[in-house]
N, CA, C and O atoms as CSV, one atom per row, in Angstrom:
chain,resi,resn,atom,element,x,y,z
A,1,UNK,N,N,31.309,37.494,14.514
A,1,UNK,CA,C,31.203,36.091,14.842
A,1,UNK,C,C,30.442,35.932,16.155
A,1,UNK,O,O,30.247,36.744,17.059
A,2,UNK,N,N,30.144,34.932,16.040
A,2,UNK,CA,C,28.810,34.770,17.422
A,2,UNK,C,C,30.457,33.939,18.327
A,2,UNK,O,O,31.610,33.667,17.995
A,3,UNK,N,N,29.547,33.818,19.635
A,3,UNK,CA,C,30.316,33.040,20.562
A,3,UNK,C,C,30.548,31.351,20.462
A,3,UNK,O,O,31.329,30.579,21.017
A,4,UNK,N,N,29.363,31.174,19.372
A,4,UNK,CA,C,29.785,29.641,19.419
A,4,UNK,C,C,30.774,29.148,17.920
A,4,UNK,O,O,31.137,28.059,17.475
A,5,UNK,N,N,30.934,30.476,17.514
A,5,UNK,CA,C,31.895,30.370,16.432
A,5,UNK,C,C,33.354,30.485,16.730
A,5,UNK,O,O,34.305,29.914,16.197
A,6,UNK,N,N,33.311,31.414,17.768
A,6,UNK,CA,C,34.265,31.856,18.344
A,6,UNK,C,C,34.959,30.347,19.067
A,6,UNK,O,O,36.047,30.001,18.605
A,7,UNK,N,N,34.645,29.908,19.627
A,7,UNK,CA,C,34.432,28.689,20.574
A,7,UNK,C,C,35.029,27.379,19.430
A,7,UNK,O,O,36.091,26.798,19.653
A,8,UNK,N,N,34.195,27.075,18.274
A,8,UNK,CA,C,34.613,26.344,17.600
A,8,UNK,C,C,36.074,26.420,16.742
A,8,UNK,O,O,36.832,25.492,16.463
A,9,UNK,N,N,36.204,27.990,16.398
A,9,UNK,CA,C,37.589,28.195,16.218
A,9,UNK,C,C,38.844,28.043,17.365
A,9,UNK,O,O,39.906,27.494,17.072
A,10,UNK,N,N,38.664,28.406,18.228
A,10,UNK,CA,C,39.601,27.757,19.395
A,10,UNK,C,C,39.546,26.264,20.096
A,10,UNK,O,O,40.210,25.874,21.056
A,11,UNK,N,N,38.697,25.645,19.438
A,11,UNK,CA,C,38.702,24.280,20.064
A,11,UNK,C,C,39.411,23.854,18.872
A,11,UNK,O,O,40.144,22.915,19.182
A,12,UNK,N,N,39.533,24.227,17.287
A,12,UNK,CA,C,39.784,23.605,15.848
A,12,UNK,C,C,41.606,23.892,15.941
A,12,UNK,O,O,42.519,23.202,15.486
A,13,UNK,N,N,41.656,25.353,16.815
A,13,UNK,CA,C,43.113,25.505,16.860
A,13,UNK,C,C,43.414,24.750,18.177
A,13,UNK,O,O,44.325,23.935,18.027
A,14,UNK,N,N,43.026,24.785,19.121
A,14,UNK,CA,C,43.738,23.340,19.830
A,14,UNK,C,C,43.964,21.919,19.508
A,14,UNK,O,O,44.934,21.199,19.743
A,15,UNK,N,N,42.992,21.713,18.993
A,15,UNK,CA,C,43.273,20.596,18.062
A,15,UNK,C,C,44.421,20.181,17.454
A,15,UNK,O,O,44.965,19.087,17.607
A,16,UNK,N,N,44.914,21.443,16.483
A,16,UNK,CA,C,46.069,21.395,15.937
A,16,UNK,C,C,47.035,21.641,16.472
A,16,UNK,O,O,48.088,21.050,16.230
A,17,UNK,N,N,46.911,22.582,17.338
A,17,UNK,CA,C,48.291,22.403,18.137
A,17,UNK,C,C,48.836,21.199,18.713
A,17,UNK,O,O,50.031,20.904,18.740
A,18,UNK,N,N,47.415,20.202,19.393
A,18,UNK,CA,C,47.931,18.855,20.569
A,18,UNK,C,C,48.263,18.215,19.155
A,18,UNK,O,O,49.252,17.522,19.389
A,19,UNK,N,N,47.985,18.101,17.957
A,19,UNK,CA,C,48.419,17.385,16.699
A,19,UNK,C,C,50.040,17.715,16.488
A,19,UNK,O,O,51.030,16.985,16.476
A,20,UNK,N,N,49.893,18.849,16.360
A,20,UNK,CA,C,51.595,19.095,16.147
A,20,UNK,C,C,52.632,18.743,17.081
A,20,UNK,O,O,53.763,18.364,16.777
A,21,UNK,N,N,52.088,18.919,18.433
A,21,UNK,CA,C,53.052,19.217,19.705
A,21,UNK,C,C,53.400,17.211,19.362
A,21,UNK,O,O,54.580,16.863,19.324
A,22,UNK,N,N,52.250,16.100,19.146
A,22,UNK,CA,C,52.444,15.396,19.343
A,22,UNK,C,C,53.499,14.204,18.194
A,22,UNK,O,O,54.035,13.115,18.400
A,23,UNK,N,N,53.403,15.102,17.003
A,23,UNK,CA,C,53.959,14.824,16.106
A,23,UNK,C,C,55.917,15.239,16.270
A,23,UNK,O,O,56.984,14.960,15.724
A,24,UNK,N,N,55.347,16.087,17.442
A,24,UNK,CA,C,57.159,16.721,17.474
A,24,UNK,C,C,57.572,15.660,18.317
A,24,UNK,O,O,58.514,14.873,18.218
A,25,UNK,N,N,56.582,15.808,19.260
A,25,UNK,CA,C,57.279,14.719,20.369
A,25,UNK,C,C,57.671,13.361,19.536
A,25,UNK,O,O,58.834,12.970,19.638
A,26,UNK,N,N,56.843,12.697,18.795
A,26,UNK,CA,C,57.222,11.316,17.834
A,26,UNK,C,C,58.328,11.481,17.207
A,26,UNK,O,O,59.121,10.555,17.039
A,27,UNK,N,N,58.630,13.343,16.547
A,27,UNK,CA,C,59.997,12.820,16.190
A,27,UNK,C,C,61.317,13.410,16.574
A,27,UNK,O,O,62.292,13.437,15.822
A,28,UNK,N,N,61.285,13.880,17.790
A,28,UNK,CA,C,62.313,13.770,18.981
A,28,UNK,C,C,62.529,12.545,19.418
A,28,UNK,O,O,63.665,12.125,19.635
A,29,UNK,N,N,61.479,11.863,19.587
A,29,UNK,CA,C,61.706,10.172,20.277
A,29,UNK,C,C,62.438,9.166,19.659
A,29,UNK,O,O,62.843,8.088,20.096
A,30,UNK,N,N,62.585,9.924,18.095
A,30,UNK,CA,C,62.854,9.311,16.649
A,30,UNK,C,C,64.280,9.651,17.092
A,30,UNK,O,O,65.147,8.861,17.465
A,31,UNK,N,N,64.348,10.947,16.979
A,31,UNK,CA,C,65.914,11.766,16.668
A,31,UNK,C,C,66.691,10.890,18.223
A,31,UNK,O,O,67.724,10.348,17.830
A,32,UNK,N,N,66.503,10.656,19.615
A,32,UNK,CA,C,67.148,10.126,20.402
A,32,UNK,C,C,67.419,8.649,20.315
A,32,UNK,O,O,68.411,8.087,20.779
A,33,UNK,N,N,66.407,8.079,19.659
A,33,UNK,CA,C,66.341,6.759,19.309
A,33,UNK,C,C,67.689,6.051,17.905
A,33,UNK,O,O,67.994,4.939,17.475
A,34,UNK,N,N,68.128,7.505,17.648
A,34,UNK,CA,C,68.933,7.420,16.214
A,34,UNK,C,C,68.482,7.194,15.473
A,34,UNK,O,O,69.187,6.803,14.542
A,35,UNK,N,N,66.975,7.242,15.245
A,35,UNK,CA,C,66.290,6.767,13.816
A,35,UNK,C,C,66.561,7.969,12.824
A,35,UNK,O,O,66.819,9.113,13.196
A,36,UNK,N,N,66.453,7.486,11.299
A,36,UNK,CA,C,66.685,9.308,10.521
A,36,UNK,C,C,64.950,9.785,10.538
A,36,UNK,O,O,63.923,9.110,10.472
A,37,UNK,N,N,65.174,11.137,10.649
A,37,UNK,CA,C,63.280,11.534,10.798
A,37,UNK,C,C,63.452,12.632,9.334
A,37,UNK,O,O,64.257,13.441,8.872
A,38,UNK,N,N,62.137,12.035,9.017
A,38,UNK,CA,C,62.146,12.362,7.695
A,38,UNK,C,C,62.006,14.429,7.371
A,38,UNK,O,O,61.289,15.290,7.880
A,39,UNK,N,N,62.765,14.459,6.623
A,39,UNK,CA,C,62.963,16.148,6.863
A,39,UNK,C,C,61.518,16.795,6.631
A,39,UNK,O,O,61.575,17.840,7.279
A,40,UNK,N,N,60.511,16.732,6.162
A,40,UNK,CA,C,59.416,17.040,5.946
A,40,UNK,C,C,58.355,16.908,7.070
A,40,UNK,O,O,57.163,17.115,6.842
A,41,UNK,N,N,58.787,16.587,8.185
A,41,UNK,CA,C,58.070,16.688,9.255
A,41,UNK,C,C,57.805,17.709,9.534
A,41,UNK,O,O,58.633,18.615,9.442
A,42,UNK,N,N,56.520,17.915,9.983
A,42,UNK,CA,C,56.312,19.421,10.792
A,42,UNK,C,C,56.851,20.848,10.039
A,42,UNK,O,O,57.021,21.942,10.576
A,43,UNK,N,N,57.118,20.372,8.241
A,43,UNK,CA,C,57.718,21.673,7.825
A,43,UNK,C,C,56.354,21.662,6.806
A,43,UNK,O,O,55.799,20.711,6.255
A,44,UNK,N,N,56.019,23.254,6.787
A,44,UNK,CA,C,54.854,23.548,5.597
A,44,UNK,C,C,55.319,23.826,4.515
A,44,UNK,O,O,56.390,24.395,4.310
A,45,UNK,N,N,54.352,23.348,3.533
A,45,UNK,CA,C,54.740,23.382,1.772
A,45,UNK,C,C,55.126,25.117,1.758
A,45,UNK,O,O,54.604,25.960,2.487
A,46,UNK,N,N,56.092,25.337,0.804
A,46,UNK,CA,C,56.104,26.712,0.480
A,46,UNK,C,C,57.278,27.531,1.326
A,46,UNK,O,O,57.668,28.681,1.123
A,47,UNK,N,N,57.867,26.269,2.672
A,47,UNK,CA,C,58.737,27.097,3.022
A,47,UNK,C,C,59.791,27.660,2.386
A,47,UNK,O,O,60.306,27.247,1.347
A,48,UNK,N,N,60.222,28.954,3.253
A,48,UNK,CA,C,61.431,29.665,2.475
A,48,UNK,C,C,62.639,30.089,3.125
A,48,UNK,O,O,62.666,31.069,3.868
A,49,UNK,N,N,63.978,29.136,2.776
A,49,UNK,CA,C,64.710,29.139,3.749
A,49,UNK,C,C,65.655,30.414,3.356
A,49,UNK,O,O,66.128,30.531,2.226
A,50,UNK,N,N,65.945,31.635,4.714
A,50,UNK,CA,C,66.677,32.769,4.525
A,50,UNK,C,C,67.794,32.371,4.847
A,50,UNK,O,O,67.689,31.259,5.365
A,51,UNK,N,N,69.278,32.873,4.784
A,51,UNK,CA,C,70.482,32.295,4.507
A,51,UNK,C,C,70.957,33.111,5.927
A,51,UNK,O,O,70.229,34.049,6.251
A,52,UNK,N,N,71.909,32.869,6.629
A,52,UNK,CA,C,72.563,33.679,7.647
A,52,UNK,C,C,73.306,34.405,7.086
A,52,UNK,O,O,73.556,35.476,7.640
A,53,UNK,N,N,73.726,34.200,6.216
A,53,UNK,CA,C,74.902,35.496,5.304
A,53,UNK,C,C,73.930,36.821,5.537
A,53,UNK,O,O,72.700,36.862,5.556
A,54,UNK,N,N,75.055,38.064,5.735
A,54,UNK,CA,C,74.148,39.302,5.693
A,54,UNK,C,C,74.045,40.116,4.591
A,54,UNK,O,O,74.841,40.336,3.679
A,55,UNK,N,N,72.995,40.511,4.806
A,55,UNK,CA,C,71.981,41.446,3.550
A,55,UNK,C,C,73.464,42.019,3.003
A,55,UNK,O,O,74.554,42.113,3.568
A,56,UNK,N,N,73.013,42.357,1.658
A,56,UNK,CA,C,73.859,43.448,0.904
A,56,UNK,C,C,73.399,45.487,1.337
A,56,UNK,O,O,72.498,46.210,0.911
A,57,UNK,N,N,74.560,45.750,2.350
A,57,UNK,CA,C,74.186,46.915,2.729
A,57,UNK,C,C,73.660,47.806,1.348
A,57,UNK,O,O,72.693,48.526,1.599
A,58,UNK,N,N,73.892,47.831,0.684
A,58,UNK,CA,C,73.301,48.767,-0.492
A,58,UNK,C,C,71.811,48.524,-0.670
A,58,UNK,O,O,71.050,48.934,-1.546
A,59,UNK,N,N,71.553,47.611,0.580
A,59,UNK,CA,C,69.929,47.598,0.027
A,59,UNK,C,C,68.607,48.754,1.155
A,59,UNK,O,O,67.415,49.043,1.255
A,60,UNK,N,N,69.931,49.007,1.741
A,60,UNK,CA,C,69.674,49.803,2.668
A,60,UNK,C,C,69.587,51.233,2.458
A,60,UNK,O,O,68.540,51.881,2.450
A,61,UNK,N,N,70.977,51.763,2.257
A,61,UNK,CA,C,70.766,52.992,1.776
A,61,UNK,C,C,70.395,54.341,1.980
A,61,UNK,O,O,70.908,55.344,2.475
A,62,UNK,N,N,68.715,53.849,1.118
A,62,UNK,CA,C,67.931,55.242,1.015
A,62,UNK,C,C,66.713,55.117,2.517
A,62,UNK,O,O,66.033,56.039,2.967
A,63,UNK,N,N,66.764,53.890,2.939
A,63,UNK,CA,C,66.031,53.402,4.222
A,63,UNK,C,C,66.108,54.703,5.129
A,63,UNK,O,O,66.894,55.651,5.141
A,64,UNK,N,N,64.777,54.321,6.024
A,64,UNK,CA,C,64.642,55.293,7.468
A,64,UNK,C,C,64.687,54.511,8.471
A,64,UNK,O,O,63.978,53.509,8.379
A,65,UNK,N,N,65.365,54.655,9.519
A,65,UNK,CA,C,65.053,54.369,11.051
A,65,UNK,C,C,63.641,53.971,11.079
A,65,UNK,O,O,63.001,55.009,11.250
A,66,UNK,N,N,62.866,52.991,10.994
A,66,UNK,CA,C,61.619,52.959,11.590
A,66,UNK,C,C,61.319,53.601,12.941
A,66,UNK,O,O,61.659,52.781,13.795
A,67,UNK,N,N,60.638,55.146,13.747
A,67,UNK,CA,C,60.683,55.701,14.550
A,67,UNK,C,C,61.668,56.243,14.648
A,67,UNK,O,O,61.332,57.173,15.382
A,68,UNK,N,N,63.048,56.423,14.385
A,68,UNK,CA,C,64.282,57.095,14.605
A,68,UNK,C,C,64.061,58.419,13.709
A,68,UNK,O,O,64.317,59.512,14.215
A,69,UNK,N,N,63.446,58.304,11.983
A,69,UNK,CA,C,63.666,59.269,11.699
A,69,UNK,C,C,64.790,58.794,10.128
A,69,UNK,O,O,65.269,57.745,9.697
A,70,UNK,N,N,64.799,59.944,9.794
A,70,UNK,CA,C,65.934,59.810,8.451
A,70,UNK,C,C,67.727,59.843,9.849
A,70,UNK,O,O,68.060,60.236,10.967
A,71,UNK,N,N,68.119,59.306,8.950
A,71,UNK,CA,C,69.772,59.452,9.407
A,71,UNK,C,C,70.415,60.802,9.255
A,71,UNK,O,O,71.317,61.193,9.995
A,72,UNK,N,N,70.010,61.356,8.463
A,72,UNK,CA,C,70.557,62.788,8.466
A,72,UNK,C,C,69.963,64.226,9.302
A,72,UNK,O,O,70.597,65.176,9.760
A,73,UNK,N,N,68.673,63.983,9.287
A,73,UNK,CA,C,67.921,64.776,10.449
A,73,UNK,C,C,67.577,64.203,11.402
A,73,UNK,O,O,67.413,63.003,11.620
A,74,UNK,N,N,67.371,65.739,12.458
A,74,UNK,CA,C,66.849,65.403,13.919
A,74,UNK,C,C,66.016,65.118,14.367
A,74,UNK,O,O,65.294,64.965,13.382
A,75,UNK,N,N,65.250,64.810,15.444
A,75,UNK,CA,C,63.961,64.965,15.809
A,75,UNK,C,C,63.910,66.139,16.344
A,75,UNK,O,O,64.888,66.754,16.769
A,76,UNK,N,N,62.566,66.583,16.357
A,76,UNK,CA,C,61.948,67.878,16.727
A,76,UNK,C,C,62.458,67.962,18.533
A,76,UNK,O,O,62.126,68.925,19.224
């Protein structure tokens, strides 16, 4: 990418950010005001909500330590 591409992509993502930041602020102003703010604000199509309940250890298992290593052997 050249520099003025470069340039146009960070001016396109500021953009969106002062868009979002300002859309939050509208509906914080909402939420103190007691208005109801519509749940679809500021959330993207496709989200996927994970549950706080915890994983089923059996999914674990046969898993490694990422960097630790297997559970049953040492490191060198």
């Amino acid at each position: 990418m050249s520099l003025q591409d470069d340039l146009t992509a960070v001016k396109r993502c500021l953009d969106d950010l002062v868009r979002s930041v300002g859309q939050l602020e509208r509906s914080l102003a909402q939420q103190r005001e007691g208005k109801p703010v519509p749940a679809a604000v500021g959330r993207p199509d496709g989200l996927v909500t994970i549950p706080d309940t915890p994983y089923d250890s059996s999914l674990w298992t046969d898993s490694d330590d990422e960097g630790l290593g297997a559970r049953d052997r040492h490191a060198p």
